[in-house]
LUMZAMI-726579 format. One line per field, with one value per residue (C-alpha): residue number from 0; x, y, z. Coordinates in Angstrom, 2 decimals. Last residue first. Example, Ala and Ser with C-alpha at 12.3 -4.5 7.8 and 13.67 -1.06 7.14 Angstrom:
pos = c(1; 0);
x = c(13.67; 12.30);
y = c(-1.06; -4.50);
z = c(7.14; 7.80);
This chain:
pos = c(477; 476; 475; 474; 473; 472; 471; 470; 469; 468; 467; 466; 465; 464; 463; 462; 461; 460; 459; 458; 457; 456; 455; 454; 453; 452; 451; 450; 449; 448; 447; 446; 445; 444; 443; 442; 441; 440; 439; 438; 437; 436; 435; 434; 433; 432; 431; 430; 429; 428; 427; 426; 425; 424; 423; 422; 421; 420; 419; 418; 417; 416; 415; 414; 413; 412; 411; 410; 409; 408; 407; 406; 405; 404; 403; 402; 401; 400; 399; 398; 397; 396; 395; 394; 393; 392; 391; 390; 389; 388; 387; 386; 385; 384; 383; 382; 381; 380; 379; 378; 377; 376; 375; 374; 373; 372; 371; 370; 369; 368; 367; 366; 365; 364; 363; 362; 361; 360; 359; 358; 357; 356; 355; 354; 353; 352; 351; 350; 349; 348; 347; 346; 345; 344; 343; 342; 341; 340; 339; 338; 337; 336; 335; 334; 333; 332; 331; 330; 329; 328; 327; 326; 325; 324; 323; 322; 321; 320; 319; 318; 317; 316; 315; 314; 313; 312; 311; 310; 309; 308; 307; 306; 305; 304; 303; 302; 301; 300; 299; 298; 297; 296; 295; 294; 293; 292; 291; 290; 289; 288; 287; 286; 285; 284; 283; 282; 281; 280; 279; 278; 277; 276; 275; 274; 273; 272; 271; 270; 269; 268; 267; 266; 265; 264; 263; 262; 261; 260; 259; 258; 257; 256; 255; 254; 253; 252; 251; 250; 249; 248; 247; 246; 245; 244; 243; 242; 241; 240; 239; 238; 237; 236; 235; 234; 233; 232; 231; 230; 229; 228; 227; 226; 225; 224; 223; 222; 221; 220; 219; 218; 217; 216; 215; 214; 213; 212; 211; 210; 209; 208; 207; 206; 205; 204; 203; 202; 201; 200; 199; 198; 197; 196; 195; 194; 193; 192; 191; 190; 189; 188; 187; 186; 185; 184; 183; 182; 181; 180; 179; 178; 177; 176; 175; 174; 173; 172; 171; 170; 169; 168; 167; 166; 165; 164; 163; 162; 161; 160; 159; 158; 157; 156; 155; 154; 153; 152; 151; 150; 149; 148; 147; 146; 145; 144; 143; 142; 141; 140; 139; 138; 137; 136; 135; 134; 133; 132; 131; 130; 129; 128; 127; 126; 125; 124; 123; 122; 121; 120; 119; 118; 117; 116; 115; 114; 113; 112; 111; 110; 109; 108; 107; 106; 105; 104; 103; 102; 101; 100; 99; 98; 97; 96; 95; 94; 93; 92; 91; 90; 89; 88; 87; 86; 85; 84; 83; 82; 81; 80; 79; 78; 77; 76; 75; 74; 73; 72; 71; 70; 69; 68; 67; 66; 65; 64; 63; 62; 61; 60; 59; 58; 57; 56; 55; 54; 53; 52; 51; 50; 49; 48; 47; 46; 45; 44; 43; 42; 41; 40; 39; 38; 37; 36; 35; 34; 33; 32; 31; 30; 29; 28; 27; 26; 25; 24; 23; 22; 21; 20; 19; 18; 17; 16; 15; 14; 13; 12; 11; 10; 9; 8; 7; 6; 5; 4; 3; 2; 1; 0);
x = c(0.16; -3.00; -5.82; -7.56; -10.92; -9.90; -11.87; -10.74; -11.80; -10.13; -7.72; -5.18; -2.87; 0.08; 1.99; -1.11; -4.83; -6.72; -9.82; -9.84; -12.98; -10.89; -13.10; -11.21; -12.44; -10.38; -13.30; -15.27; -15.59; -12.82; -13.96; -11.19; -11.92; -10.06; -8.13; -5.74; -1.65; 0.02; 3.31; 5.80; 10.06; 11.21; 12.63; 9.01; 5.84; 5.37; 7.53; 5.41; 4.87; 8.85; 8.94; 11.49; 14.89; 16.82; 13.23; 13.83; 10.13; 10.06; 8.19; 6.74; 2.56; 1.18; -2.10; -4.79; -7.44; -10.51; -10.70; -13.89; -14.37; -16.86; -17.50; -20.33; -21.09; -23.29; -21.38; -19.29; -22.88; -24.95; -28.46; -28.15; -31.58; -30.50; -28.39; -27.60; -24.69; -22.93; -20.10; -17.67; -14.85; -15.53; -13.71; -10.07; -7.96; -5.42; -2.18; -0.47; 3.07; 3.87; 7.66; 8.19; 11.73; 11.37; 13.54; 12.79; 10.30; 6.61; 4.11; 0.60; -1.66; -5.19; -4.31; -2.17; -3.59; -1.86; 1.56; 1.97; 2.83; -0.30; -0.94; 0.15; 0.50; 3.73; 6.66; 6.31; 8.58; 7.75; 5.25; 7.05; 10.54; 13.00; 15.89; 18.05; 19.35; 18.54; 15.97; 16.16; 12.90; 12.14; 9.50; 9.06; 5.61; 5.53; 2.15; 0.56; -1.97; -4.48; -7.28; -5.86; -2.63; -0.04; 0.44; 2.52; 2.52; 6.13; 6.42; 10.22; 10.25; 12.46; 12.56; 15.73; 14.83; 17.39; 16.00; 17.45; 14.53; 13.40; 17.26; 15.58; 17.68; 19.39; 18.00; 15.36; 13.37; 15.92; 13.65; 15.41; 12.93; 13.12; 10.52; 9.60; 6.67; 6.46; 4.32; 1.19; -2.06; -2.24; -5.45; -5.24; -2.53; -2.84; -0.21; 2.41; 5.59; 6.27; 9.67; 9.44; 12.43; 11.58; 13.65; 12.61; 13.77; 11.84; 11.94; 10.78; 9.43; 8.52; 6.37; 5.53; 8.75; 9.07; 12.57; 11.24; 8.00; 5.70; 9.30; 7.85; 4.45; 2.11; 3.30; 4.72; 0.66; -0.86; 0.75; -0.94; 1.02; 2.26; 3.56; 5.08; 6.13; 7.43; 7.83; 10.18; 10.05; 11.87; 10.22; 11.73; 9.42; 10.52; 7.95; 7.57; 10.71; 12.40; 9.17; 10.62; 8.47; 8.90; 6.93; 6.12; 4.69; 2.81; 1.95; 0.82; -0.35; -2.17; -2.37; -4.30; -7.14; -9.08; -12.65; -10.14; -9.91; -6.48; -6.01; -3.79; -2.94; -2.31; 0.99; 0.82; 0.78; 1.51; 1.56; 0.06; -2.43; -5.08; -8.43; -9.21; -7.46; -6.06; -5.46; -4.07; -2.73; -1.41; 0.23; 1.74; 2.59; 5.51; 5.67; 8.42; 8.76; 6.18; 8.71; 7.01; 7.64; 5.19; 3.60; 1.66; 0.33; -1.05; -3.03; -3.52; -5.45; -6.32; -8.67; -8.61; -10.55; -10.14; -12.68; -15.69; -15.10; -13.16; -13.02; -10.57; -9.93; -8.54; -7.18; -5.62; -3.84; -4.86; -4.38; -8.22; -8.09; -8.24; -8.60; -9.58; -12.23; -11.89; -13.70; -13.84; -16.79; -17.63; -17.18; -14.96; -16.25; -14.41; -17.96; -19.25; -17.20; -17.78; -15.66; -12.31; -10.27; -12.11; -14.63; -11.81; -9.41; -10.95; -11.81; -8.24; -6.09; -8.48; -10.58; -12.94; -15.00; -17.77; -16.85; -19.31; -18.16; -18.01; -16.43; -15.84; -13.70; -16.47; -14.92; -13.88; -14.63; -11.77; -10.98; -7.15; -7.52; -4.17; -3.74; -1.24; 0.59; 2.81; 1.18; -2.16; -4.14; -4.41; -6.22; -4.58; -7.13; -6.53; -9.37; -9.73; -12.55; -12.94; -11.00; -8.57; -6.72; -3.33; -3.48; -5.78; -3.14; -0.38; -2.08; -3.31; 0.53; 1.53; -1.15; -0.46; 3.34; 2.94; 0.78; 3.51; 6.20; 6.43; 5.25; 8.46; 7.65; 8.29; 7.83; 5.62; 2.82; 3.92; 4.92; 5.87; 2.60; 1.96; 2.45; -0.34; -2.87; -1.83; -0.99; -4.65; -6.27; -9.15; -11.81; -14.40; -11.36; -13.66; -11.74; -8.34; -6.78; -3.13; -1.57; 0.37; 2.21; 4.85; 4.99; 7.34; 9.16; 8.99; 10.18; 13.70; 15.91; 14.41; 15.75; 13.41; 11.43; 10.04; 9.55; 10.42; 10.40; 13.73; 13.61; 17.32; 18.51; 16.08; 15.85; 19.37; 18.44; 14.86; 17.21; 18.52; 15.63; 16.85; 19.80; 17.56; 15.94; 18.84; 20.76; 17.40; 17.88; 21.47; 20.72; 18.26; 20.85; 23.11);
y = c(7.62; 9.06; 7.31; 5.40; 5.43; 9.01; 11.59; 14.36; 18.18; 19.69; 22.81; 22.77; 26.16; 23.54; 23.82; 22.30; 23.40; 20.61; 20.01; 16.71; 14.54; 11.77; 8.74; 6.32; 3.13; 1.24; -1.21; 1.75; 5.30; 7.92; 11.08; 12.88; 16.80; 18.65; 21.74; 22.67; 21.74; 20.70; 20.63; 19.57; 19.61; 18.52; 15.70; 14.49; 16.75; 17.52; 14.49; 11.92; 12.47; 11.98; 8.91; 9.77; 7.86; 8.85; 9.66; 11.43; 12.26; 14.83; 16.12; 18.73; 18.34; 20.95; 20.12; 21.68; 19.41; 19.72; 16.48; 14.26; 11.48; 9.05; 5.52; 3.16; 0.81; -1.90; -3.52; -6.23; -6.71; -8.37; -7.48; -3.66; -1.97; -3.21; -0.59; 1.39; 2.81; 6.32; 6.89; 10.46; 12.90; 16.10; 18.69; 17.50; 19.92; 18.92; 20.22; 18.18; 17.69; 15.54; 14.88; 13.43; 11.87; 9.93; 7.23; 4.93; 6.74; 6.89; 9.66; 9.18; 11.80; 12.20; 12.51; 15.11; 17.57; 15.70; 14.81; 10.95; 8.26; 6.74; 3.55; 4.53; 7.88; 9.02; 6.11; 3.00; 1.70; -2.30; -2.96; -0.55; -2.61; -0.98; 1.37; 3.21; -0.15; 0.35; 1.38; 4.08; 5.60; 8.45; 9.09; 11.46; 11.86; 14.92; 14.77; 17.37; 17.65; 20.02; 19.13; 21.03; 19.47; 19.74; 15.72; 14.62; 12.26; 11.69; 9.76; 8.41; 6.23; 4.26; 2.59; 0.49; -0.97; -3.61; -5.14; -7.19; -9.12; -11.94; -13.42; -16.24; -18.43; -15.47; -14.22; -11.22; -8.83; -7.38; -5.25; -3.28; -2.02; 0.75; 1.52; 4.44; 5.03; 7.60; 8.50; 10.45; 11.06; 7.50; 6.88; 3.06; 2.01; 3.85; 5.27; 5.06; 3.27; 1.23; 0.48; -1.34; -3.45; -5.09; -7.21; -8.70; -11.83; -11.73; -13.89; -13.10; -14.96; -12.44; -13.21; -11.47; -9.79; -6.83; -6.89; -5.17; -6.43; -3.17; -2.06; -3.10; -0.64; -1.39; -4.17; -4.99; -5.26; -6.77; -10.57; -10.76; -11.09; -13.23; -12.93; -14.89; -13.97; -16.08; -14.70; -14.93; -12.74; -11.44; -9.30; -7.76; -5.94; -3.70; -1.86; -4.51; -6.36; -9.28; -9.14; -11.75; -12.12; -14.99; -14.71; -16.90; -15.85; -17.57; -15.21; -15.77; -13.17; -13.35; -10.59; -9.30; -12.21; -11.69; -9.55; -6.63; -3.06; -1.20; 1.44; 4.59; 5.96; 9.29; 11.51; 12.99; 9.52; 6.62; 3.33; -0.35; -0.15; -2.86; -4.36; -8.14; -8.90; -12.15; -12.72; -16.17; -15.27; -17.53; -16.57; -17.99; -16.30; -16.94; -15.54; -15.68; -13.78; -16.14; -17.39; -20.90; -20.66; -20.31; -16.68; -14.56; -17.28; -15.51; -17.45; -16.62; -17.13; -15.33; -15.23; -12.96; -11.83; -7.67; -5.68; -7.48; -10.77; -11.61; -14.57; -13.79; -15.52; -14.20; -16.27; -14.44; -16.26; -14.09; -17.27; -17.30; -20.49; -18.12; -14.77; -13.74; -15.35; -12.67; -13.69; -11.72; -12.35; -10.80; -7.28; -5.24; -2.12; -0.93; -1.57; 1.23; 4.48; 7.21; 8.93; 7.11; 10.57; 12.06; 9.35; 6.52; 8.67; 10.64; 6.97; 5.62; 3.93; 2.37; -1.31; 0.15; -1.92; -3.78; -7.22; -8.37; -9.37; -12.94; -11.48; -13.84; -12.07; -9.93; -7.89; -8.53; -6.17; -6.53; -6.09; -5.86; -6.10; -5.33; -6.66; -4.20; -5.30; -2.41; -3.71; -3.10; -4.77; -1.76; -2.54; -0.92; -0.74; -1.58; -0.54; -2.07; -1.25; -3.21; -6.12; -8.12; -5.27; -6.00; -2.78; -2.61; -4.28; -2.04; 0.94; -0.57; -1.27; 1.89; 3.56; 0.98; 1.52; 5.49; 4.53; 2.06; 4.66; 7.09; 3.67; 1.47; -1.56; -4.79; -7.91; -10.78; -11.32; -9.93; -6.56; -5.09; -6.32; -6.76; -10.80; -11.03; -10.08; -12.84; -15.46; -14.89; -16.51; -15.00; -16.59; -14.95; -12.30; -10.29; -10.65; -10.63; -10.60; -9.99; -10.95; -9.35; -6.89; -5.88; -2.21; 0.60; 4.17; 3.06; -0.65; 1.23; -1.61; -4.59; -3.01; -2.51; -4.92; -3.62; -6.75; -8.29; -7.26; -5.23; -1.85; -1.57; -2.34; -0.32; 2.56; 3.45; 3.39; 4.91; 8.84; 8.05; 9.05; 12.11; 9.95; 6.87; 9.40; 11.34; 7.86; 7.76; 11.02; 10.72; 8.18; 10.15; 12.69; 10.38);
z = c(0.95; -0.87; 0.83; -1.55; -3.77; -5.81; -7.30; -9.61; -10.04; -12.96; -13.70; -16.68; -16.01; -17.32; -13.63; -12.13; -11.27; -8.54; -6.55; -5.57; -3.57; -1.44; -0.68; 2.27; 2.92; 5.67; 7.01; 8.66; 7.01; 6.31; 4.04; 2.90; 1.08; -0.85; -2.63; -4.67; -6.18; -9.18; -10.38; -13.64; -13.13; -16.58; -18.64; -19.79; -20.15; -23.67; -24.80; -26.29; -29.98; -30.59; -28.34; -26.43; -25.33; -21.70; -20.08; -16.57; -15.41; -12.98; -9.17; -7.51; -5.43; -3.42; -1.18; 0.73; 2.89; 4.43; 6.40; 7.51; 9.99; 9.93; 11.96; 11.57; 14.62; 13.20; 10.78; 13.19; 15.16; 11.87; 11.91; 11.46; 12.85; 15.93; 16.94; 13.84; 15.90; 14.42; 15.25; 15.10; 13.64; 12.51; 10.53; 10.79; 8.99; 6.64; 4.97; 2.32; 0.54; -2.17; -3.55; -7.01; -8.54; -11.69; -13.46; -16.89; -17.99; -19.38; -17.97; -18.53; -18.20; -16.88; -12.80; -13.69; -11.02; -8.27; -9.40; -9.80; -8.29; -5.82; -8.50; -11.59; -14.00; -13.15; -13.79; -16.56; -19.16; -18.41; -21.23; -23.79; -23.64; -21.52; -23.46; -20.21; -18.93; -15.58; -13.20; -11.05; -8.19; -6.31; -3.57; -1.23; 0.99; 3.27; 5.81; 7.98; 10.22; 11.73; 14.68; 17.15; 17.26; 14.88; 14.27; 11.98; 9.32; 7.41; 4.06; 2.66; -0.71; -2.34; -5.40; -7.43; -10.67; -12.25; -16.44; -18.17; -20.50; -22.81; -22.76; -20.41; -17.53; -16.57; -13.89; -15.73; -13.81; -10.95; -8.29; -5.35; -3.14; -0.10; 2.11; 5.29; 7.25; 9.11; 12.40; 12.75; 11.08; 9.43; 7.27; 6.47; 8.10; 11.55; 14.03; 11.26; 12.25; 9.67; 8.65; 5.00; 3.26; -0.26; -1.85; -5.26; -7.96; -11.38; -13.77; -17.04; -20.40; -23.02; -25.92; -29.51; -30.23; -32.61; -31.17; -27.12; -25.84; -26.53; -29.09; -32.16; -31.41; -34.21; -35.92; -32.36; -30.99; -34.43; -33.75; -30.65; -27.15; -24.49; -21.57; -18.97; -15.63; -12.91; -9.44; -6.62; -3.48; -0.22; 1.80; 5.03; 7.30; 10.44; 12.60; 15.71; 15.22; 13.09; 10.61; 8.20; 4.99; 2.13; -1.14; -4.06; -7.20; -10.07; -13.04; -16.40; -19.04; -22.56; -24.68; -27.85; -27.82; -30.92; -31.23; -31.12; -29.53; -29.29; -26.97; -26.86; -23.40; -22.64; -22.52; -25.81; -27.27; -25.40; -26.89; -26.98; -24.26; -24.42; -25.64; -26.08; -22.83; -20.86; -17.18; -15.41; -11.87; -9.20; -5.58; -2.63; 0.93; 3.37; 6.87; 9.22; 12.78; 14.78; 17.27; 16.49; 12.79; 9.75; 10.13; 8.30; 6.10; 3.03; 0.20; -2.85; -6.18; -9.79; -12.66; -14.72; -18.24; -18.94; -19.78; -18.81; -16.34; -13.22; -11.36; -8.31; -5.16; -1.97; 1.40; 4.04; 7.21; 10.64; 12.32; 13.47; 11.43; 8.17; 9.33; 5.91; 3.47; 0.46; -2.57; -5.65; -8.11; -11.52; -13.16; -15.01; -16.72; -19.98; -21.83; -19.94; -21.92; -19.34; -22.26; -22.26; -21.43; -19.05; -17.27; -17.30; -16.41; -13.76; -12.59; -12.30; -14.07; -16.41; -16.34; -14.08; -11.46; -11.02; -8.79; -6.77; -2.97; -1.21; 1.98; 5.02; 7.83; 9.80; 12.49; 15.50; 18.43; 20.62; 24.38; 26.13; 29.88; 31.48; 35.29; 37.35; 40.32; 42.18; 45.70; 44.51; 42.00; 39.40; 35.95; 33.45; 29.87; 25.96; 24.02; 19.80; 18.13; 14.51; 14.74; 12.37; 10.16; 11.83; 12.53; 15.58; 17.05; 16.24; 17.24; 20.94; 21.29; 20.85; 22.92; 25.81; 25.47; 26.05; 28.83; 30.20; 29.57; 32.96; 34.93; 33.95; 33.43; 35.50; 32.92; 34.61; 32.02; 28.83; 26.97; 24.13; 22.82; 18.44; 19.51; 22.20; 19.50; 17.20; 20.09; 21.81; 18.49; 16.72; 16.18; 19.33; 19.90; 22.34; 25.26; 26.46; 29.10; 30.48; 34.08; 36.61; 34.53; 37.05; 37.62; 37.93; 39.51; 43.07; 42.64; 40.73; 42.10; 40.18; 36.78; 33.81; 31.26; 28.22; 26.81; 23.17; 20.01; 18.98; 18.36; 18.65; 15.40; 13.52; 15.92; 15.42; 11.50; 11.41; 12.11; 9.21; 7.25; 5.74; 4.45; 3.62; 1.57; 0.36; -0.92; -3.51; -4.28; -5.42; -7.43; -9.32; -10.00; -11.28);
């Protein structure tokens, strides 16, 4: 119950998203005819730059178009906005959006873009673990858990902003994967739909938790086999609002040694599950930047059922939210809040789908070793940065290709706190330590932000255990 409750808190505490929701329509800013003194009339927009790129994709993150009146007091505020939400879309590297006066209350916007390059055949070596504290802690800089081979990213397909990726991955674990993203499929440009295939198979994998980290099994034979083949539908009715609706199949299958050692890894000693798995996913975005937002909020909620009826494999309902707030306290300092909580019923999941803190950005910093299993968890993270230096550096001709020449940096010293729980209705007897209570972890850091959304956070943490350790970490923790 108590988890419920926290999930209602966080659309509670962000209820202040819900008059914007319905209002925040997209379409133009456009103000009365009697107040000429106070406004504008967008003469014309141009852009340049977008050498693939089509106009409609920029033109459809503007709140504006050629012919609305808007009101002066707002039109740099709408510039700003609408320079954000470009840049975005992930497509260009600089983005400047300038007002051009023409007299007589006529302005002419001039929106330039650098693009940046959309074809990325890139090597794959990479660790098969949760992270790489884990993988240099706890599986002892052990080499033959690296993953390598090709991934191929071609995006801005037809200058459509459609995403293609393709996968052949060797090592640790064999996969080989395929999608393709169409952002949009109608005329108003509010629909997406995106496809998806995976085929993956390992010789080594998780079969239990003990004392909160993984236990591995290594084989010469095949220990699991997995399918997947998804398809998704996305509405984006306004500028910050995202609805996701998806389908996926999900088939598993598993060696005969895996429920001789852990009977409940598919639930019944089984050695396949069959699952599908119907998901809704609503996200208001209103961070300044994706990839290292300093202002805004961003706020989801997911409701997950695995199992439709047409298999018995598995019944399982998972409902997530999650709540983060950037702001901006001047002078170089910001602050973020990031509150998270998730459900899932019945209270006995197989093994395979019995995760919560370890995963992904959920867990307490500080715990970055440990593994967490439960069915529902509630974890807040707070954090207190200071920007240190921002700036570009241009190779200039020393750099051949124009969309990598122009190298940005900035740098954070950051300090962070971290609370949150594990609620685990059945325990494995040797994995209990740190389940059913509140656990936390706090320190030091440092963000370094470079160009094409890499972010390297170097971690100094102690947590509520008196462990200390310094961790390092590939994403931006949002």
């Amino acid at each position: 119950m108590r988890y419920a409750l926290l999930i209602i808190s966080i659309a509670i505490y962000s209820g202040q998203l819900f008059g914007q929701i319905f209002n925040d329509k997209n379409q133009s800013i456009v103000v009365s005819d009697t107040l000429v003194n106070d406004t504008v009339t967008i003469e014309k927009i141009y852009i340049l730059g977008n050498k693939k790129t089509k106009d409609h994709i920029i033109l459809r993150e503007l709140r504006f178009s050629d012919g609305d009146r808007v009101s002066l007091g707002n039109l740099n505020e709408f510039i700003e906005r609408d320079r954000n939400r470009i840049y975005n879309t992930r497509l260009f590297n600089k983005v400047t959006i300038d007002i051009l006066e023409n007299g007589n209350d006529f302005v002419q916007i001039l929106i330039r873009v650098e693009e940046r390059w959309y074809t990325f055949p890139l090597p794959i070596f990479e660790l098969a673990d949760r992270n790489f504290n884990d993988w240099w802690t706890n599986q002892n800089r052990d080499f033959s858990r690296v993953e390598y081979g090709i991934r191929f990213y071609q995006y801005n397909m037809r200058g459509r902003n459609e995403r293609l990726r393709v996968t052949a991955q060797f090592g640790f674990t064999k996969l080989f994967d395929v999608e393709y993203t169409f952002p949009y499929i109608n005329k108003g440009r509010k629909n997406g739909l995106s496809v998806f295939f995976q085929y993956l198979e390992n010789k080594n994998i998780s079969y239990q938790t003990v004392d909160h980290k993984l236990v591995f099994l290594d084989s010469e034979e095949t220990l699991r086999e997995l399918i997947r083949a998804s398809v998704k539908f996305t509405h984006r009715e306004t500028f910050y609002n995202y609805h996701n609706l998806s389908l996926e199949f999900e088939a598993t299958r598993i060696n005969d040694t895996i429920p001789q050692l852990n009977p409940n890894y598919l639930a019944d000693s089984a050695t396949s599950q069959r699952v599908f798995v119907l998901e809704y996913h609503f996200r208001r975005d209103y961070r300044d930047l994706i990839a290292y937002p300093l202002n805004g909020y961003l706020f989801d909620i997911k409701g997950t059922k695995r199992g439709l009826g047409i298999f018995d494999d598995l019944n399982q309902t998972i409902l997530y939210s999650r709540f983060v707030k950037f702001i901006n306290l001047k002078n170089g300092f910001y602050f973020s809040n990031r509150t998270a909580g998730q459900i899932s019923f019945p209270k006995n999941p197989p093994y395979n789908k019995f995760q919560a803190f370890g995963y992904n950005q959920e867990f307490v910093r500080g715990f970055e070793l440990n593994v967490i299993d439960g069915q529902n968890y509630i974890l807040n993270k707070a954090t207190l940065k200071k920007q240190l230096f921002k700036t570009e550096k241009n190779l200039g001709k020393a750099m051949p290709l124009e969309q990598f020449r122009t190298i940005p940096i900035a740098v954070y010293l950051n300090t962070y706190f971290d609370i949150g729980q594990v609620d685990v209705n059945f325990l494995y007897p040797d994995n209990s330590r740190l389940s059913n209570k509140f656990i936390y972890g706090g320190g030091l850091g440092l963000d370094i932000v470079t160009y094409y959304d890499a972010v390297l956070r170097l971690e100094y943490s102690i947590n509520s255990e008196q462990e200390t350790g310094f961790f390092i970490h590939f994403k931006a923790d949002i």
